[in-house]
N, C-alpha and C positions, 0 to 999 in steps of 0.2 A: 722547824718553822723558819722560813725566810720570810726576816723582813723587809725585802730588799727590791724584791719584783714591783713589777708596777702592778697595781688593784685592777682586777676583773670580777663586773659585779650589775645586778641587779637590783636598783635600788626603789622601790613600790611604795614608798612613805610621800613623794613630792615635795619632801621638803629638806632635802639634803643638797647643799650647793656651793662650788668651791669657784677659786679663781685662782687658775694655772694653780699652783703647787699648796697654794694659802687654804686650809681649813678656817671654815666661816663658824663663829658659835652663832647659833642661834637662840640660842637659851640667857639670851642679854638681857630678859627681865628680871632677872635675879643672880647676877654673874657673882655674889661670896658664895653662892650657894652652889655646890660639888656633888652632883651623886653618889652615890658610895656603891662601890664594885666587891664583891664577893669571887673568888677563881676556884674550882671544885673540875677540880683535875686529876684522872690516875699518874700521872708524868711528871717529874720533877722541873724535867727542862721545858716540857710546855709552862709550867707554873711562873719557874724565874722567867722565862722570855715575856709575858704576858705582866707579869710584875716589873721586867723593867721597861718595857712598853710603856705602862701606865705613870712610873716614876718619870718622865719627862713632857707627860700632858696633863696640863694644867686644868683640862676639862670635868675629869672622874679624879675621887680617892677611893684608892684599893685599902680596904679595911682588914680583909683576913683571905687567905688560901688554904687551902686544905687537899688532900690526897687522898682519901676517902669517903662514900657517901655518907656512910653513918656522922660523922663528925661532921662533912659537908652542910650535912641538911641541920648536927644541933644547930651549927654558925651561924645558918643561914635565917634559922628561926630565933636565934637570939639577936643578932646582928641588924635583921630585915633590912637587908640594900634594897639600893632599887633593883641593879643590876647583878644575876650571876653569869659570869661566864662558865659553861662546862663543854663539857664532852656527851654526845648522849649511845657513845661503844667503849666497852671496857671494863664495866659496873656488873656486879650482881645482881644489879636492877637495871634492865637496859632501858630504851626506847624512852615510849610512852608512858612506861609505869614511872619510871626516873623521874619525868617532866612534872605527871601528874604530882608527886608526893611534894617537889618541891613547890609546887603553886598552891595544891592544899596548904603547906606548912606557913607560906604568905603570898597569899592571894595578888597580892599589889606587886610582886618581883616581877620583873620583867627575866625572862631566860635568851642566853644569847650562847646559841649551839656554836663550837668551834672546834673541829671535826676533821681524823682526816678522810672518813668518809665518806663518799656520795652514793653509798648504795642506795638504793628505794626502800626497803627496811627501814630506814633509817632515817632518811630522809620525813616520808610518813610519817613515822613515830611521831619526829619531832615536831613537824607541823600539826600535827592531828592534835596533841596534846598542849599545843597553844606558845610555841619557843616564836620569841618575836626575829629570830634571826637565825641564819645555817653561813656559817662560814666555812672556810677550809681551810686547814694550817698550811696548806702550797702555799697561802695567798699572803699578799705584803699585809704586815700587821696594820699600815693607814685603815684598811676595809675591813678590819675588826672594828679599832675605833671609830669608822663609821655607823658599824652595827648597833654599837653601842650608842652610838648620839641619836639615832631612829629609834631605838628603844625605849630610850629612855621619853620619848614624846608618844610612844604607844605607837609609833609607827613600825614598818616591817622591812630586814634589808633581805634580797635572796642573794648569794654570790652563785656569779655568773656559769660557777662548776655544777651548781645543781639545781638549775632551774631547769633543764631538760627534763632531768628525775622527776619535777613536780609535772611537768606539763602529761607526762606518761602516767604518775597514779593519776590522774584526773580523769586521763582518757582511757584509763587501762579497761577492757572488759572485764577483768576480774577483781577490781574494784565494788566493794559491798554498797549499793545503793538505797538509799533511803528515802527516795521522792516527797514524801510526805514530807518532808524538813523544807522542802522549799513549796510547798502549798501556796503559801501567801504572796510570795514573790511573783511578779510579773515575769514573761519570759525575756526582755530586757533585762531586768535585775537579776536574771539567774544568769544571763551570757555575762555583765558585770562583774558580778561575783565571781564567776569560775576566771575572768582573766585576773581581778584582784589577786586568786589564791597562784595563777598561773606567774606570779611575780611584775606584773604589768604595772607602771606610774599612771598617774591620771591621764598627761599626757599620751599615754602610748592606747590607753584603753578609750581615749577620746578620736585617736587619730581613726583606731579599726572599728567603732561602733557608728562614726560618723557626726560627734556633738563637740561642743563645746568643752575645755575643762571643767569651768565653771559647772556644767549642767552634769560632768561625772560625779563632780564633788557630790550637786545634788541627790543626784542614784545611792552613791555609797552612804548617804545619810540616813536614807528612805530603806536601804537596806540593811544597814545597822538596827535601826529601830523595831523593824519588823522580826528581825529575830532575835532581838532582845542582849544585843552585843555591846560594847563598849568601845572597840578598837578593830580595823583593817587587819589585825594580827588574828583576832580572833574570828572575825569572816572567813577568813583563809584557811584555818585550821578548820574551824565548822563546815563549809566546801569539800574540803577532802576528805574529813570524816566522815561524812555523810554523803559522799560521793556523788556529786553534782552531775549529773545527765550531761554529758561531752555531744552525744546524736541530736539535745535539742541546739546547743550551738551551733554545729553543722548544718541543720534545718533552719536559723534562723540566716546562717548566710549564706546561704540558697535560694532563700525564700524573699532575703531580704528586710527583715520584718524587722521591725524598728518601732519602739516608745516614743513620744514625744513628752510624754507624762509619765511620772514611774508608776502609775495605776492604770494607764491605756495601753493596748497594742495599737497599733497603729504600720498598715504594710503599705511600702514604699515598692515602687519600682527601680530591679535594679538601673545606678550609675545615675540616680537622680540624688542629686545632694542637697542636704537643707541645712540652713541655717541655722 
């Protein structure tokens, strides 16, 4: 694990923001108050690194570590952090089943993949099963503690190594499709959606659909709602797992078509901009 590089990263929560070298809390409504961090790692030196990482920020308290799932998940379920960081390769229980057991065990933990791989395997798993973040042990330990301060707000960080991997299960053809999961969705809210899961800011998913931040925010509200979500983490996993239709995005920027409402279609002509 080096901590030393500079951070390469995708950051999809819109609320993570520094100046030059300064980490900003945001979490100033309640600054005694410390999340508590759980590390369930097969690796001893990932552990101590991660443990001495968190021993010099003031933000998270690391409450316990562990080196295997079984003891992992008692901890984790007597402990209930907000935050666990794991591994989701290396376990007798890999992927999505790992993820799944430890969110059953407390539904409220946020999970914070830190990984050194970026297979699609893997990748998937994790998002599919609801990990609000995919880091990679390349990467400078700052953009783990990022991951972790989006997580802990129910927001989602992708590092910059494996948002590729997402953008391909999304569009993959052999990606299992479930149409019917986005029924209620407007075709706006599905292109939405699928850049949310594709690791896109509001900003970024405002620049390519043509609105306003403001009016994305509103989408991903309207979108939450309608499938009965809670958090941008869980959109994104729900997207992949249910494998979001990549040919109707493509059809809507060809077509042009564009929401003004999140319950209207509304086609525009292309290179005509609105306000």
């Amino acid at each position: 694990m080096n901590i030393l590089q500079k951070p390469a990263m995708t950051d999809i929560s819109g609320h993570i923001r520094s100046r030059g070298h300064e980490r900003i809390n945001l979490d100033a409504a309640s600054p005694a108050r410390k999340p508590t961090v759980v590390v369930v790692d097969p690796h001893q030196v990932i552990r101590l690194g991660i443990k001495a990482l968190l021993s010099v920020e003031a933000n998270f308290r690391l409450i316990a570590e562990r080196g295997d799932i079984r003891s992992g998940l008692y901890c984790v379920t007597k402990q209930r952090p907000e935050i666990v960081i794991t591994d989701v390769v290396g376990w007798p229980v890999e992927g999505y089943e790992w993820i799944r057991r430890l969110l059953q065990a407390v539904p409220r933990t946020r999970v914070v993949i830190y990984s050194a791989s970026a297979e699609e395997r893997y990748v998937r798993a994790a998002l599919a099963g609801g990990a609000s973040a995919y880091v990679l042990k390349q990467r400078d330990g700052q953009l783990l503690l990022r991951a972790v301060d989006a997580a802990v707000r129910g927001d989602m960080l992708l590092d910059a190594g494996v948002t590729p991997t997402v953008v391909r299960c999304i569009r993959s053809e052999t990606t299992p499709r479930d149409q019917n999961a986005f029924a209620d969705l407007s075709r706006q809210e599905a292109r939405i959606l699928a850049l949310v899961a594709e690791g896109h800011s509001n900003s970024g998913i405002a620049s390519r659909v043509h609105l306003s931040d403001k009016t994305v925010r509103n989408y991903v509200s309207h979108i939450l709602a309608k499938l009965n979500l809670q958090t941008r983490t869980q959109a994104a996993g729900y997207a992949i797992r249910h494998g979001i239709d990549p040919l109707q995005l493509e059809q809507d920027r060809h077509t042009g078509i564009r929401n003004s409402h999140p319950n209207a279609d509304v086609i525009r002509k292309p290179g005509v901009k609105f306000d």
